[in-house]
VMD Tcl script that builds the backbone (N, CA, C; Angstrom):
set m [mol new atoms 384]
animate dup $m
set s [atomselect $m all]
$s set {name element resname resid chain x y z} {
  {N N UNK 1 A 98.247 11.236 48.101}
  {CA C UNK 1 A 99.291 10.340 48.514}
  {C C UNK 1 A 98.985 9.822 49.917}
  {N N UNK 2 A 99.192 8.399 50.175}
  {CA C UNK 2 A 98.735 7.720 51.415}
  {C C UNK 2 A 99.939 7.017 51.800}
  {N N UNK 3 A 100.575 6.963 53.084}
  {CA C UNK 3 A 101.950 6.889 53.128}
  {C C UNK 3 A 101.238 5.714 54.373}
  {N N UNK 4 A 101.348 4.599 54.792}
  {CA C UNK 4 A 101.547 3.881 55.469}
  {C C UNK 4 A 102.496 2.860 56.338}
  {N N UNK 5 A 102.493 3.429 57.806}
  {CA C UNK 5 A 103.735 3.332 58.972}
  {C C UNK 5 A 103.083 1.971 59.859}
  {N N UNK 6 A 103.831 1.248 59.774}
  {CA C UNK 6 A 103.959 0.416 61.408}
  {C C UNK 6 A 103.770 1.107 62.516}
  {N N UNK 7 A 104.901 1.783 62.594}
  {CA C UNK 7 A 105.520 2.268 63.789}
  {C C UNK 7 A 105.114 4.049 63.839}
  {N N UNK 8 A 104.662 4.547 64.838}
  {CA C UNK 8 A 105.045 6.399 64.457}
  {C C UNK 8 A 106.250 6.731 63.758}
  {N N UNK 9 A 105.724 7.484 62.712}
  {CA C UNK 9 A 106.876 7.926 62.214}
  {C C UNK 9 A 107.983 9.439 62.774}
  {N N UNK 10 A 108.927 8.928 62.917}
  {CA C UNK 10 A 110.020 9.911 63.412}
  {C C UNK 10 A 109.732 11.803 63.009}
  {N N UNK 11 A 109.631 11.836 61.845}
  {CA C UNK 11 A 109.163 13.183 61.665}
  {C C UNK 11 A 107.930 13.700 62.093}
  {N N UNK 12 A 107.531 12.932 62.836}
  {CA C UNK 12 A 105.937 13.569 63.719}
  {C C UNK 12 A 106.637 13.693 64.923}
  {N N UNK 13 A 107.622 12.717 65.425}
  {CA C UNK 13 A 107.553 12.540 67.125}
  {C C UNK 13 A 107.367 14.060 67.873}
  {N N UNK 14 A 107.904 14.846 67.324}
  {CA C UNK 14 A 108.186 16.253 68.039}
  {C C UNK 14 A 106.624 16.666 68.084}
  {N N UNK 15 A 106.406 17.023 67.077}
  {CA C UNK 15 A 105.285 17.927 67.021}
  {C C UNK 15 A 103.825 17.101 67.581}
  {N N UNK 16 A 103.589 15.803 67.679}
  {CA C UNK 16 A 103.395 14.771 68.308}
  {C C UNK 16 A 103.184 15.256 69.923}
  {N N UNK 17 A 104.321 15.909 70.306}
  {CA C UNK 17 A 104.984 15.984 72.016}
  {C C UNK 17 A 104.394 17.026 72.311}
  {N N UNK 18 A 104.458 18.395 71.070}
  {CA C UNK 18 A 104.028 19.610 71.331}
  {C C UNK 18 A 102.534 19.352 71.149}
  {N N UNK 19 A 101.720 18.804 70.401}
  {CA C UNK 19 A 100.304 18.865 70.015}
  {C C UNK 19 A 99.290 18.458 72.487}
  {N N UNK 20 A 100.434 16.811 72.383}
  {CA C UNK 20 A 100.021 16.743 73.789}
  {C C UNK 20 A 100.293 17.791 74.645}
  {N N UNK 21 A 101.653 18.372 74.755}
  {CA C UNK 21 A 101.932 19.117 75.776}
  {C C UNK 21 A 100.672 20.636 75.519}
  {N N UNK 22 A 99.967 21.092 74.795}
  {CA C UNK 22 A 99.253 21.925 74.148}
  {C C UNK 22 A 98.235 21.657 75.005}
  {N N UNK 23 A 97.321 20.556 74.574}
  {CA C UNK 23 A 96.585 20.047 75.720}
  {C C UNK 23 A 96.137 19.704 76.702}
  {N N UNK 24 A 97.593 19.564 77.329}
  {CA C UNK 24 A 97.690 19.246 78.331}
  {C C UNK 24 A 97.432 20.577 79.360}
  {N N UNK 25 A 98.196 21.839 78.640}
  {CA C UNK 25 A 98.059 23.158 78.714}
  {C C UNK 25 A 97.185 23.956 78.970}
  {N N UNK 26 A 96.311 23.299 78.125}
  {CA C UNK 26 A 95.267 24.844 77.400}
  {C C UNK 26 A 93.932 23.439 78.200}
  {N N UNK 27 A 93.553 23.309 78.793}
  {CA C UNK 27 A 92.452 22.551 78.821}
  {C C UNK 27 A 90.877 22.688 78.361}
  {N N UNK 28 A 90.552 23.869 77.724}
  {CA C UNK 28 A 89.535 24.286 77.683}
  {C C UNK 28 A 89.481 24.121 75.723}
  {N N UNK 29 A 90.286 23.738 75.222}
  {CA C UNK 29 A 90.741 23.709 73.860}
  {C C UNK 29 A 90.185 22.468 73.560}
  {N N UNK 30 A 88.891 21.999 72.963}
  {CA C UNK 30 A 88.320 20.767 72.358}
  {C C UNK 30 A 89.233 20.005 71.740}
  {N N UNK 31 A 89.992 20.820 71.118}
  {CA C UNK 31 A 90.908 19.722 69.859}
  {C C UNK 31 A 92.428 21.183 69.775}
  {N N UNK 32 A 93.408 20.539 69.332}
  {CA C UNK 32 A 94.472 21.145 68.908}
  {C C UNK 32 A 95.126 20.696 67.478}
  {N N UNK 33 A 95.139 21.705 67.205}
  {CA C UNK 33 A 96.124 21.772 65.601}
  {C C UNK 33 A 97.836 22.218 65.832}
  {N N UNK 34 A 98.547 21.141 65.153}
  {CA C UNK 34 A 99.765 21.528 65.172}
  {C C UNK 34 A 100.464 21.018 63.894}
  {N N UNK 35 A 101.395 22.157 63.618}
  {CA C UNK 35 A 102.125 22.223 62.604}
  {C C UNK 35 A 103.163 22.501 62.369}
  {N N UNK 36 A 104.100 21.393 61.554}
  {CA C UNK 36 A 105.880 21.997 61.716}
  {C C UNK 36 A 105.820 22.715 60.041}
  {N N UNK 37 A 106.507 23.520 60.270}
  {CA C UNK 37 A 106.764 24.460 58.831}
  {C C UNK 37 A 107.837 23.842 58.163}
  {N N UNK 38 A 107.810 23.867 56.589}
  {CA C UNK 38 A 109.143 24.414 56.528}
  {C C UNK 38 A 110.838 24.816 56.844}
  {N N UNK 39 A 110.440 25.603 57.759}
  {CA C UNK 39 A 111.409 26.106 58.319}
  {C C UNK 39 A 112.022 25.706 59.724}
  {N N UNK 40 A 111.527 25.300 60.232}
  {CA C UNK 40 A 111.617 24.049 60.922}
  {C C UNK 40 A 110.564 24.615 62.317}
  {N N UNK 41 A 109.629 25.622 62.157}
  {CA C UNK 41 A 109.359 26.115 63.226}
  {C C UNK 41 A 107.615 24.969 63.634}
  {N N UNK 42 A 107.613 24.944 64.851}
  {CA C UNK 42 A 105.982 24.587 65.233}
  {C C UNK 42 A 105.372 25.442 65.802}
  {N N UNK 43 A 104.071 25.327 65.025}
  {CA C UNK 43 A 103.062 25.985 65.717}
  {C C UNK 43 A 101.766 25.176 66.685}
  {N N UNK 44 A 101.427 25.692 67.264}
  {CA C UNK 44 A 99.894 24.922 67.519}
  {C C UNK 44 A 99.350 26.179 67.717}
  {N N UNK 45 A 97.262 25.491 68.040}
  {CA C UNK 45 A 96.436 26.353 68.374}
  {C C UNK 45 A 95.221 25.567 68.758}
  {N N UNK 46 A 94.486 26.181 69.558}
  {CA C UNK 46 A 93.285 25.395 70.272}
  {C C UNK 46 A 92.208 25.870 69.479}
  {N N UNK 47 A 91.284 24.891 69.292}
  {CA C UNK 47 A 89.661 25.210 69.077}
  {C C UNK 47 A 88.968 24.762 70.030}
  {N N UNK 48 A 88.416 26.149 70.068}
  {CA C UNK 48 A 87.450 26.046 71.399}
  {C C UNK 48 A 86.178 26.008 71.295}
  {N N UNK 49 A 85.327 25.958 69.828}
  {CA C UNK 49 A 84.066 25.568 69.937}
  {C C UNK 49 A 84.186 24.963 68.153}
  {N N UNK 50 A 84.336 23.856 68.723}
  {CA C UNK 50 A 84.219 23.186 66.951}
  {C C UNK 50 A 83.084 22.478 66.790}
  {N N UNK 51 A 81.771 22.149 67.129}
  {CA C UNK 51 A 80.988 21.456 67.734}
  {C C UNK 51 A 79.973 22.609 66.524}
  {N N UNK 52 A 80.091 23.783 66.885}
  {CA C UNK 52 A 79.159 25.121 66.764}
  {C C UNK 52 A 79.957 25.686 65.060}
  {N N UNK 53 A 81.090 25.083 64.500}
  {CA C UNK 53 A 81.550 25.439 63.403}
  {C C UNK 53 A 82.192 26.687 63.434}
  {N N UNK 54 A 82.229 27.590 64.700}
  {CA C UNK 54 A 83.032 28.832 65.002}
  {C C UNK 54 A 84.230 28.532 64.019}
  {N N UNK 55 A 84.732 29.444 63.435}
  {CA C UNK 55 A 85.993 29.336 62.512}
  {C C UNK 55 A 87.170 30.228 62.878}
  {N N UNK 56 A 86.665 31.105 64.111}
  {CA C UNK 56 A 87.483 32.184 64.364}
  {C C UNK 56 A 89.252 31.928 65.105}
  {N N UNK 57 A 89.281 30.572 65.672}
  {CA C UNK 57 A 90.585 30.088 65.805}
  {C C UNK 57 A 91.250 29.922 64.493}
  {N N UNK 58 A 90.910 28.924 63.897}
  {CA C UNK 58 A 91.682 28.651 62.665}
  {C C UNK 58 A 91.790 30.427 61.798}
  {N N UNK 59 A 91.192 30.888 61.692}
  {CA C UNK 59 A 91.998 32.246 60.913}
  {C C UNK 59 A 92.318 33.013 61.457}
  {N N UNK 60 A 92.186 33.054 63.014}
  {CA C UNK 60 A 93.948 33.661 63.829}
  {C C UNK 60 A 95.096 33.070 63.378}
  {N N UNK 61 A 94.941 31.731 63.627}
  {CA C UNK 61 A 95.960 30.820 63.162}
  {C C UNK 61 A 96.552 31.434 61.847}
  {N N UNK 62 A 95.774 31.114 61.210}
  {CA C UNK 62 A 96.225 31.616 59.461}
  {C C UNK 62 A 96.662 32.627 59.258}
  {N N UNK 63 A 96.087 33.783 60.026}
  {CA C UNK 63 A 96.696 34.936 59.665}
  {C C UNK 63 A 98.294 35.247 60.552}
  {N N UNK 64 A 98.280 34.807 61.782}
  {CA C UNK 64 A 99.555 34.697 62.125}
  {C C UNK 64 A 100.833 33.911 61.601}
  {N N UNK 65 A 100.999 33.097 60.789}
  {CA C UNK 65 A 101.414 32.466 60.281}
  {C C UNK 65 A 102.140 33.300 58.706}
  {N N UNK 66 A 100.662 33.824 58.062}
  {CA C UNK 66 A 101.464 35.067 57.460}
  {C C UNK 66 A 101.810 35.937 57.866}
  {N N UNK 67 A 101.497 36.696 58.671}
  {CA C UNK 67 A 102.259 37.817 59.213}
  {C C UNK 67 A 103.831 37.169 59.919}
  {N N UNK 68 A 103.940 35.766 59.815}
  {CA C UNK 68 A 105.054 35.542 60.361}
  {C C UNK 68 A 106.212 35.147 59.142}
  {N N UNK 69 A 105.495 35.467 57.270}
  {CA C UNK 69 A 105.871 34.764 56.457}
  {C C UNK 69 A 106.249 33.197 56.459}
  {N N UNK 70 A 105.420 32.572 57.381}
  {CA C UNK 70 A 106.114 31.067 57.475}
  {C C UNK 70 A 105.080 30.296 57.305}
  {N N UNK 71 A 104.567 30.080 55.741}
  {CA C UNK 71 A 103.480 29.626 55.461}
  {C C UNK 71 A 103.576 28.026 54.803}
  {N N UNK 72 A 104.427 27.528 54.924}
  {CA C UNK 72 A 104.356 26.671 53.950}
  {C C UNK 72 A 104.691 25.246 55.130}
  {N N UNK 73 A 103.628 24.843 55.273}
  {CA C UNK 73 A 103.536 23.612 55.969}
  {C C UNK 73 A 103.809 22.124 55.185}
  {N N UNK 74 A 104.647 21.421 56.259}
  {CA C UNK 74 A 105.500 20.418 55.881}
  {C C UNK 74 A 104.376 18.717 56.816}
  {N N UNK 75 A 104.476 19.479 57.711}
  {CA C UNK 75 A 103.049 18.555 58.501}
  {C C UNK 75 A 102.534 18.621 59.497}
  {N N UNK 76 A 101.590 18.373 59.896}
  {CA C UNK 76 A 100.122 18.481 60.870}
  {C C UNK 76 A 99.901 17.757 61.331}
  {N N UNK 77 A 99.410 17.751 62.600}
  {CA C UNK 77 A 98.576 16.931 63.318}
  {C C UNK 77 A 97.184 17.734 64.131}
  {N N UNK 78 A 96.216 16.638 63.711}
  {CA C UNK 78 A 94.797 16.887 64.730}
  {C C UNK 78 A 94.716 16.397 65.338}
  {N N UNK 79 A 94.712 17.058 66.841}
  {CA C UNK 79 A 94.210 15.819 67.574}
  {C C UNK 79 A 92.976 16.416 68.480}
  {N N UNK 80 A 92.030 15.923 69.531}
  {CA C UNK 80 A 91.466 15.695 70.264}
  {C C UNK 80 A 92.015 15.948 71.298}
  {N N UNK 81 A 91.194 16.654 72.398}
  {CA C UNK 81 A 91.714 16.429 73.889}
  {C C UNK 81 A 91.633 15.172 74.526}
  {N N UNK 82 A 91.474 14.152 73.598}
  {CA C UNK 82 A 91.550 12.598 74.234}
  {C C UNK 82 A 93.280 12.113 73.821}
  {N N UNK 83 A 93.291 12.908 73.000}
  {CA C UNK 83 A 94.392 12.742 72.442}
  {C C UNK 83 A 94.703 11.490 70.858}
  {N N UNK 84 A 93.555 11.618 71.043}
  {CA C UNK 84 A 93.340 10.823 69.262}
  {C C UNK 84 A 93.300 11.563 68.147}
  {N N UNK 85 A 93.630 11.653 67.305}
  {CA C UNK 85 A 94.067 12.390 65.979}
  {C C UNK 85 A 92.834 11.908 64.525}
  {N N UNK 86 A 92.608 13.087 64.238}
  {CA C UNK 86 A 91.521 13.644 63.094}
  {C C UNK 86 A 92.105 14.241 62.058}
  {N N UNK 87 A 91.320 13.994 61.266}
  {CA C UNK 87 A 91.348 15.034 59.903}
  {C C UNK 87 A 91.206 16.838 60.618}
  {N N UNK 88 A 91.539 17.218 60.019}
  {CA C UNK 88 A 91.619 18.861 60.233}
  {C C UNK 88 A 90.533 19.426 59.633}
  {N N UNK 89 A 89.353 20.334 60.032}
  {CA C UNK 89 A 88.230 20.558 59.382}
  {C C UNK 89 A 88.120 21.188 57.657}
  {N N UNK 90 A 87.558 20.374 57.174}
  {CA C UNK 90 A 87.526 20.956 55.583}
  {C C UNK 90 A 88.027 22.577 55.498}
  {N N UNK 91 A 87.323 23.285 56.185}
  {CA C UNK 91 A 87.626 25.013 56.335}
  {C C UNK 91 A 89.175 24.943 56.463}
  {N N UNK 92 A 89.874 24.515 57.286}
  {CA C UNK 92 A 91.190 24.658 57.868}
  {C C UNK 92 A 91.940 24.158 56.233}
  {N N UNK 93 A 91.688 23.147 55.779}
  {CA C UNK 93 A 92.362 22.492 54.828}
  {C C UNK 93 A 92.439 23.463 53.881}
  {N N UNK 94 A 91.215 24.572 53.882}
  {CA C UNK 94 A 91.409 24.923 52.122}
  {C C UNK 94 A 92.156 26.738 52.511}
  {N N UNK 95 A 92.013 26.677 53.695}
  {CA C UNK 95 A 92.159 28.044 54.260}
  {C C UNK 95 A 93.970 27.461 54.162}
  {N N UNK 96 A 94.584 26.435 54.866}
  {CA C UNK 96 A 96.014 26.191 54.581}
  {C C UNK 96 A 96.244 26.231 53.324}
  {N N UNK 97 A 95.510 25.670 51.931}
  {CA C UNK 97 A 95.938 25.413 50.487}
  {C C UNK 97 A 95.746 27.738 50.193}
  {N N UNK 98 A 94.714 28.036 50.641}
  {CA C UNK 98 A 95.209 29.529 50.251}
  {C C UNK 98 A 95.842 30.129 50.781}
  {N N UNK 99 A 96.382 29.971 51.642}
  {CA C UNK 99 A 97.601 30.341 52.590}
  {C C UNK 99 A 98.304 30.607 51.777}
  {N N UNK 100 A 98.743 29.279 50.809}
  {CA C UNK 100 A 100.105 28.642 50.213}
  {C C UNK 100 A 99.794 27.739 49.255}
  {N N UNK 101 A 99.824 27.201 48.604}
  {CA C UNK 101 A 99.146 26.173 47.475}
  {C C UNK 101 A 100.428 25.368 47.596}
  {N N UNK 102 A 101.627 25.281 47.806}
  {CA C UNK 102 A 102.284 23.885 48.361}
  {C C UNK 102 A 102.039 23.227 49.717}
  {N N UNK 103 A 100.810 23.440 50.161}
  {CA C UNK 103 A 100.460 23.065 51.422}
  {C C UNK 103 A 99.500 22.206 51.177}
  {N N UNK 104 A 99.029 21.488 49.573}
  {CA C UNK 104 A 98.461 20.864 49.108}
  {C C UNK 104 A 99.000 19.443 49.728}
  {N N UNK 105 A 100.387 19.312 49.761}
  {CA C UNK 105 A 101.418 18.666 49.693}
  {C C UNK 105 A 102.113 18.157 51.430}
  {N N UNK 106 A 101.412 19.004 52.511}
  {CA C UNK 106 A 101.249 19.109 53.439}
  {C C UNK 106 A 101.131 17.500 53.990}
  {N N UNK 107 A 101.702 16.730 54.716}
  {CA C UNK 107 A 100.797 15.319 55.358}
  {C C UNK 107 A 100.667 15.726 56.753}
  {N N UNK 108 A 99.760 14.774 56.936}
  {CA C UNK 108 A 98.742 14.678 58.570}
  {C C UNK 108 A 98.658 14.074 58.393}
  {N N UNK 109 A 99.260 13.544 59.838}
  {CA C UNK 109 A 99.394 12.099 60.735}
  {C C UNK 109 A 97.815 11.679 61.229}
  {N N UNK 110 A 97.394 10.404 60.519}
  {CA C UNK 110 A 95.859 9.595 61.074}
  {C C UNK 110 A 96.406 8.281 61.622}
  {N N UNK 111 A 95.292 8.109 62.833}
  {CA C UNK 111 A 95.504 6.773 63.205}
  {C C UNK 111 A 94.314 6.068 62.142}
  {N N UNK 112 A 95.634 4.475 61.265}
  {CA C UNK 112 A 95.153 4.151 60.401}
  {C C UNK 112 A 94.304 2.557 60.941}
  {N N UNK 113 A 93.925 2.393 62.219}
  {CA C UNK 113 A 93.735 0.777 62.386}
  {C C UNK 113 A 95.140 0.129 63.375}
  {N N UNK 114 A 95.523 -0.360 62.928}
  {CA C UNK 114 A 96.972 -0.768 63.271}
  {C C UNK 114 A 98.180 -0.472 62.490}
  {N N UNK 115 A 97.895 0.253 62.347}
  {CA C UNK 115 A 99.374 1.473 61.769}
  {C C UNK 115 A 98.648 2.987 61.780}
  {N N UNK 116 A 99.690 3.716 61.295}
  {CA C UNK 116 A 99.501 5.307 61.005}
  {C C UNK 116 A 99.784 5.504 59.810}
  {N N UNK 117 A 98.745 6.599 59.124}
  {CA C UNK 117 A 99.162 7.169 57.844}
  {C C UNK 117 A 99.150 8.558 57.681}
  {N N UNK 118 A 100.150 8.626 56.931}
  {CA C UNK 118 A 100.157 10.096 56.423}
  {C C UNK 118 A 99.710 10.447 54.996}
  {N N UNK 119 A 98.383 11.234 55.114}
  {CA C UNK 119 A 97.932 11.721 53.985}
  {C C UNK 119 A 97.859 13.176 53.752}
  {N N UNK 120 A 97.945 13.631 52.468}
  {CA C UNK 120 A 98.634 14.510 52.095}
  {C C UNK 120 A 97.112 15.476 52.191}
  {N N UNK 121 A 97.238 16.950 52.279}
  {CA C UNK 121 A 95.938 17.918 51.985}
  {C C UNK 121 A 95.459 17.358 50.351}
  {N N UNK 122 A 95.778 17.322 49.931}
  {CA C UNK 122 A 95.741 16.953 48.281}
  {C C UNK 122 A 94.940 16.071 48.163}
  {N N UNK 123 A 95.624 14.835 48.790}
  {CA C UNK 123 A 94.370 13.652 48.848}
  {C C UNK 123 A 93.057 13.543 49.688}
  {N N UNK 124 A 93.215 14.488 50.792}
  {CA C UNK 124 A 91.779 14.559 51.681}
  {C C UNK 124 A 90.998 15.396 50.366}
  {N N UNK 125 A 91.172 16.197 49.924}
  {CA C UNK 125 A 90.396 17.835 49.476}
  {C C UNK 125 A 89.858 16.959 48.182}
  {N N UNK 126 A 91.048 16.296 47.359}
  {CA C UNK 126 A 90.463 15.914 46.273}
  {C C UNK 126 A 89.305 14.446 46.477}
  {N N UNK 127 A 89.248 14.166 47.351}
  {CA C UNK 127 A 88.084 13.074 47.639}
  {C C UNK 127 A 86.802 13.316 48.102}
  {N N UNK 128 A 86.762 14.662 48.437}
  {CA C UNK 128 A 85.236 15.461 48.546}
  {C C UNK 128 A 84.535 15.816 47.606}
}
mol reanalyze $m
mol bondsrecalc $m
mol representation Tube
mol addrep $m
């Protein structure tokens, strides 16, 4: 599913605020992942060597998330310490779908050109 916005869409703005303020934070963090649950909670987390394919952030991430039972992600953002927004690394995507398999269903916010889209884990995973 490919959801295409004019404007940012309202259900990012927050997590949007938290992904920058993260960065702004953690400076040593190449890129940040953030995610609103479900439940209405956000998370983020820094990768600090994504360059080298280190995977060891993203399954802290993952595993805290279950140990917090709050697995079921509603939406994501990648971004860059430039603050431009990415796909989330293939690993991360399939490591969220075993998390939870309604996280298939998950959208992340891309800058689309002159708009933004939200595409779903479902549609990145199934196009590989």
């Amino acid at each position: 599913m490919v959801i295409k916005m004019e404007k940012f869409p309202s259900e990012f703005e927050n997590l949007l605020k938290q992904a920058k303020d993260f960065i702004m934070s953690a400076p040593s963090a190449e890129q940040v992942i953030a995610v609103q649950t479900f439940k209405g909670n956000i998370v983020c987390f820094g990768k600090h060597d994504v360059i080298s394919g280190n995977t060891a952030d993203e399954e802290a991430f993952v595993k805290i998330l279950s140990e917090n039972e709050d697995t079921m992600i509603q939406y994501a953002i990648c971004m860059w310490k430039d603050f431009s927004l990415d796909v989330p690394s293939h690993y991360l995507q399939n490591l969220l779908v075993s998390l939870n398999s309604f996280n298939r269903e998950t959208k992340i916010l891309l800058n689309g050109g002159e708009c933004f889209i939200a595409k779903s884990l479902k549609f990145m995973l199934d196009k590989l």
